[in-house]
MDAnalysis code that builds the backbone (N, CA, C; Angstrom):
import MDAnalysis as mda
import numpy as np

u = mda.Universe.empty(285, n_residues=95, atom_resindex=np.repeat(np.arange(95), 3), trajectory=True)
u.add_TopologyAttr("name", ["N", "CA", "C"] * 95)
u.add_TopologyAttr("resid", np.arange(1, 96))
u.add_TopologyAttr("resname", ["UNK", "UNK", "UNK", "UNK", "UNK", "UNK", "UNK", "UNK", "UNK", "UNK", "UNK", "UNK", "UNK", "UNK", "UNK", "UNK", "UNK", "UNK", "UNK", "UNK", "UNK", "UNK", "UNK", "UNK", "UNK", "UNK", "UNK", "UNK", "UNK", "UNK", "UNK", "UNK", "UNK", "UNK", "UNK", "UNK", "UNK", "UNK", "UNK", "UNK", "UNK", "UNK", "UNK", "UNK", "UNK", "UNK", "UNK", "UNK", "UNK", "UNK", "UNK", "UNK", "UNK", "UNK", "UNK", "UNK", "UNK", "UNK", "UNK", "UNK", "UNK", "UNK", "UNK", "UNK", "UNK", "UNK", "UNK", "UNK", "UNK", "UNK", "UNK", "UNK", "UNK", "UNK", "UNK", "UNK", "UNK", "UNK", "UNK", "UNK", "UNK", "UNK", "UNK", "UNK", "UNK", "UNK", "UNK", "UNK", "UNK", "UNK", "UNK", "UNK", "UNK", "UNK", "UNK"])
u.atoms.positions = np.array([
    [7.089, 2.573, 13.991],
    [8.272, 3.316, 14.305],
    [9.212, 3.274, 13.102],
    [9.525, 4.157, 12.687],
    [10.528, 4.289, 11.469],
    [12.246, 4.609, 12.040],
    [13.145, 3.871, 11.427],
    [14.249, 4.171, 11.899],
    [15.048, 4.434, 10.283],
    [15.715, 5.660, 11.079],
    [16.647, 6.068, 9.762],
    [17.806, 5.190, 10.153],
    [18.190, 4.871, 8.587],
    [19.868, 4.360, 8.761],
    [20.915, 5.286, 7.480],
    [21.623, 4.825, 7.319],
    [22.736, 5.340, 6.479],
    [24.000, 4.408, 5.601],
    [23.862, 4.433, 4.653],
    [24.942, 2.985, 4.147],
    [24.102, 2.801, 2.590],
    [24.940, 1.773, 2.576],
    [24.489, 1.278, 0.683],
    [23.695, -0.095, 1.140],
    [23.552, -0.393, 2.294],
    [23.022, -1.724, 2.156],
    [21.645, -1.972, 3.152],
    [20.989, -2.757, 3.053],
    [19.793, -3.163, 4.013],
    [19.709, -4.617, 4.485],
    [19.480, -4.421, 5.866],
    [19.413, -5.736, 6.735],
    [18.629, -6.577, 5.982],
    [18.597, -7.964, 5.883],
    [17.099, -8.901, 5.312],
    [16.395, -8.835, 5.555],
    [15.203, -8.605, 5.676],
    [13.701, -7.874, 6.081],
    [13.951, -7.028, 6.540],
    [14.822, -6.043, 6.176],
    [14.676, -4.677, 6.631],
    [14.511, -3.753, 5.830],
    [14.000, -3.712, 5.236],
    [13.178, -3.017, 4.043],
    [11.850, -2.616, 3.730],
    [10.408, -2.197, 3.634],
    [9.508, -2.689, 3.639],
    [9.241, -1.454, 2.486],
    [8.400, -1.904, 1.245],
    [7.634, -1.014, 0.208],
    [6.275, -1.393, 0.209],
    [5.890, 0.377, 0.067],
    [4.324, 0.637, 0.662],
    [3.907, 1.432, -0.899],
    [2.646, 0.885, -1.433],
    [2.266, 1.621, -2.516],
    [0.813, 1.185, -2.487],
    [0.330, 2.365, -2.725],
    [-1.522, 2.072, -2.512],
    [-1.957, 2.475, -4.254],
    [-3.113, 1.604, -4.343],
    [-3.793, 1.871, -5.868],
    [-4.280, 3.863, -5.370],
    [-4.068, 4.041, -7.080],
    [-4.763, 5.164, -7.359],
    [-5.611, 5.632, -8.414],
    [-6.920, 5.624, -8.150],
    [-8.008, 5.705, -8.998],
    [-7.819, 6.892, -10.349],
    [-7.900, 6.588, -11.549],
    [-7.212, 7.475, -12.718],
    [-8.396, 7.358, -13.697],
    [-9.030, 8.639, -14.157],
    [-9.993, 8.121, -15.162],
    [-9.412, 8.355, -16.477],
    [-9.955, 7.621, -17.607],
    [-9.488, 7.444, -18.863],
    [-10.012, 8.783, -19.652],
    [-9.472, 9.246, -20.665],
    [-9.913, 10.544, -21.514],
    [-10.958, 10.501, -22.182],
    [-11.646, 8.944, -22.336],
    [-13.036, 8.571, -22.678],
    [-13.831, 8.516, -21.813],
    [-14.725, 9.318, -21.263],
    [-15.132, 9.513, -19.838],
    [-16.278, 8.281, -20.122],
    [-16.731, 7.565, -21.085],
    [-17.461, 6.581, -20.814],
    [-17.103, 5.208, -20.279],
    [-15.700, 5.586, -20.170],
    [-14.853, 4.207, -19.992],
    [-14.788, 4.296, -18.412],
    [-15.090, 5.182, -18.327],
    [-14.661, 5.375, -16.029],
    [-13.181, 5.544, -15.803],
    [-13.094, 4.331, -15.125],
    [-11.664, 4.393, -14.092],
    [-10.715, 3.826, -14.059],
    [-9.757, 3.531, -14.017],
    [-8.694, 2.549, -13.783],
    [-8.418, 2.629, -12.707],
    [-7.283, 1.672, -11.822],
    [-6.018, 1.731, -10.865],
    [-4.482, 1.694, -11.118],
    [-3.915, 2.398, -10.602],
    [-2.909, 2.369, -10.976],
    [-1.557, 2.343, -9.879],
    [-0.505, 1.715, -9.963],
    [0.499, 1.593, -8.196],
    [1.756, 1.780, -8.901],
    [2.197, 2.817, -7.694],
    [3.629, 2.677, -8.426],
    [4.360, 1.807, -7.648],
    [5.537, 1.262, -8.778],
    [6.432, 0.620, -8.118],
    [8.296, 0.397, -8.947],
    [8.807, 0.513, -7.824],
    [9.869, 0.419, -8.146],
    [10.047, 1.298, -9.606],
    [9.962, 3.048, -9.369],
    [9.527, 4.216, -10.057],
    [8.959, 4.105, -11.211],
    [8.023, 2.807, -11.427],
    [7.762, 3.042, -12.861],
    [5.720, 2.830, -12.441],
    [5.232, 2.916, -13.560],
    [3.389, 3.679, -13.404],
    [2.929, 1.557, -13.537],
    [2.442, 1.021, -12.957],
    [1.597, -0.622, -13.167],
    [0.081, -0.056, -13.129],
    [-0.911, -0.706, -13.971],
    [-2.496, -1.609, -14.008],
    [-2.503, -2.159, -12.411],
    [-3.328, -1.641, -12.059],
    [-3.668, -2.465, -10.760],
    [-5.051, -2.483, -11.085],
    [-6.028, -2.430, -11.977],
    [-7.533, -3.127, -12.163],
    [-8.325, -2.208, -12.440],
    [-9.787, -2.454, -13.170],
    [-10.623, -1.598, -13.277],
    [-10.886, -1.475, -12.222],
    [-12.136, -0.037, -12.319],
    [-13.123, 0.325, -11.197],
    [-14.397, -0.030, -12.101],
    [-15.258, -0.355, -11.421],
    [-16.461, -1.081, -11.946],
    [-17.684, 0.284, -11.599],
    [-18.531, 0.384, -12.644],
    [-19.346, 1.362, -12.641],
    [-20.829, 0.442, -13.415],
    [-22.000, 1.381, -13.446],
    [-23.031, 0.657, -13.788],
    [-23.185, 0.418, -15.230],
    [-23.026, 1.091, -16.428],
    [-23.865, 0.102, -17.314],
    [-22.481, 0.666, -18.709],
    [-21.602, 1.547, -18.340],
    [-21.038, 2.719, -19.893],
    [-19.600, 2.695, -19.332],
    [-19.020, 1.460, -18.764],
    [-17.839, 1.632, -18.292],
    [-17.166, 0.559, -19.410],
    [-15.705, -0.343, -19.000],
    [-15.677, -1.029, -19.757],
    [-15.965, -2.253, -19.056],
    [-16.283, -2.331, -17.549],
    [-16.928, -3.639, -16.944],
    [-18.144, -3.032, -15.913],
    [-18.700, -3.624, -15.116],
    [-19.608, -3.543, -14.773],
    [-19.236, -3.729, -13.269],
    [-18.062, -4.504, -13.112],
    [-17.539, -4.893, -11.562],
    [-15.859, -4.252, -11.403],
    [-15.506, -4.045, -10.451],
    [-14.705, -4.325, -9.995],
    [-13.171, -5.010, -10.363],
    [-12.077, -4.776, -10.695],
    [-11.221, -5.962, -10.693],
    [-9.817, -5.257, -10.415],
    [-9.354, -6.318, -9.778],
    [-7.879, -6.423, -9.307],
    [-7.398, -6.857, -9.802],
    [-6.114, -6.262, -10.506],
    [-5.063, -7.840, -11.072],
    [-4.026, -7.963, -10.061],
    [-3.971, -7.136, -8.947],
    [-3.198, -7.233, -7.777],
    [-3.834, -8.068, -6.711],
    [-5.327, -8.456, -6.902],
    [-5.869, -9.717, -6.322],
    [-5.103, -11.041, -7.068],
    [-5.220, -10.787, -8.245],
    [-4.340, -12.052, -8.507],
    [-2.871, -12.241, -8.844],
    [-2.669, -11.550, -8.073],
    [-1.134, -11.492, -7.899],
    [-0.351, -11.011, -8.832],
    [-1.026, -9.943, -9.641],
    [-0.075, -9.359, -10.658],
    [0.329, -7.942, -11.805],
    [0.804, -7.535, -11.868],
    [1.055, -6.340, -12.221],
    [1.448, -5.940, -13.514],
    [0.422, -5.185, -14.244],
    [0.809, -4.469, -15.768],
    [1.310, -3.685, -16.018],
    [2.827, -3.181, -16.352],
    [2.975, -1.816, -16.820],
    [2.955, -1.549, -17.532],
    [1.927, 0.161, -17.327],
    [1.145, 1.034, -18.306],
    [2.455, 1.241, -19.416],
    [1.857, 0.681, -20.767],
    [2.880, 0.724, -21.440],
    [2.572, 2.135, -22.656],
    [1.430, 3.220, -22.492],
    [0.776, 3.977, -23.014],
    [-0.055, 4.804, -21.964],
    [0.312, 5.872, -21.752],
    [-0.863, 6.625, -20.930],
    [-0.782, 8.126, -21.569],
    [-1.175, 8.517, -22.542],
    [-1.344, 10.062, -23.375],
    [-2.549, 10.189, -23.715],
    [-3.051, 11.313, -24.247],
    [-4.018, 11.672, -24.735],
    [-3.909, 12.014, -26.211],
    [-2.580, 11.315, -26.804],
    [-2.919, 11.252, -28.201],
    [-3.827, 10.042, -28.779],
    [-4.286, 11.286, -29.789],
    [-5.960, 9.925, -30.683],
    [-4.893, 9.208, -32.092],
    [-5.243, 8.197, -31.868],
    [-4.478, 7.340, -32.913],
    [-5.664, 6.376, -33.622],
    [-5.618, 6.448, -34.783],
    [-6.442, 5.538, -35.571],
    [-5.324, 4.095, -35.932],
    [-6.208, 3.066, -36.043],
    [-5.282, 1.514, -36.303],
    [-6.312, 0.935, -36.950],
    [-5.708, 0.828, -38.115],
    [-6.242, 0.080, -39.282],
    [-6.234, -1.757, -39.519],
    [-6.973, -2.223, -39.919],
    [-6.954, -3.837, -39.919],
    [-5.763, -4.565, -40.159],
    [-5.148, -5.203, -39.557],
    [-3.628, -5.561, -40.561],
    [-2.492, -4.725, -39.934],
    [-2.696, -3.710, -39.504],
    [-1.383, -2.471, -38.881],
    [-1.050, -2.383, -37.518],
    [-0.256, -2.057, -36.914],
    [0.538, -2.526, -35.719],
    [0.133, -0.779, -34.597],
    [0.541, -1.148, -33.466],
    [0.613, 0.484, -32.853],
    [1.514, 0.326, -31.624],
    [2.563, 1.112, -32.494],
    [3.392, 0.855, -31.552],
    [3.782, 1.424, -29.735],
    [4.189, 0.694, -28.447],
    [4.017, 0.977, -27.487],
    [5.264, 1.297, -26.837],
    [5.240, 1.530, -25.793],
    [6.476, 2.123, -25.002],
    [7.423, 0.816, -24.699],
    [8.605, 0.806, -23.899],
    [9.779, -0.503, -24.366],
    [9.411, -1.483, -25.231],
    [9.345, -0.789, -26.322],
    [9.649, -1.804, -27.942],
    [8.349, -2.677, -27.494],
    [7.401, -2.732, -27.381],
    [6.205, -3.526, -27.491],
    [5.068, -3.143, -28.919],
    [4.794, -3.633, -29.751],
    [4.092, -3.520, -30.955],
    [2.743, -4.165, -30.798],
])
């Protein structure tokens, strides 16, 4: 049962956020699949999808099994070359 309210504020457990993984394949189609959840409006890693032999694992994985969440700090389809020694830089100031 869903109840609307109205106001700036929420009871203590009266809140509840619902976000399901969503299967995303990579632009290297040998790589397969990822997961991905949103939360709190921004894109998180929620784990590979595991495929048979041309993926980048072979199983399965959650990092939301282990309790934790990556945000995608790069998701384009620009090709970038990175040389030995050289940096590439990522989205909020991450190098």
């Amino acid at each position: 049962m869903s109840i609307i309210r109205s106001g700036t504020t929420v009871d203590d457990n009266g809140l509840i956020y619902t976000t399901t993984p969503l299967e995303v394949s990579y632009n290297y189609d040998q790589f397969g699949s990822f997961k991905v959840v949103g939360f709190m409006a921004d894109k998180y890693f929620a784990g590979y999808v595991g495929c048979d032999f041309t993926c980048i694992t072979t199983k399965s994985i959650s990092t939301i099994g282990y309790k934790q969440l990556h945000k995608v700090l790069v998701d384009d389809d620009t090709q970038r070359v990175i040389y030995a020694g050289s940096t590439l830089t990522l989205n909020d100031g991450y190098v």
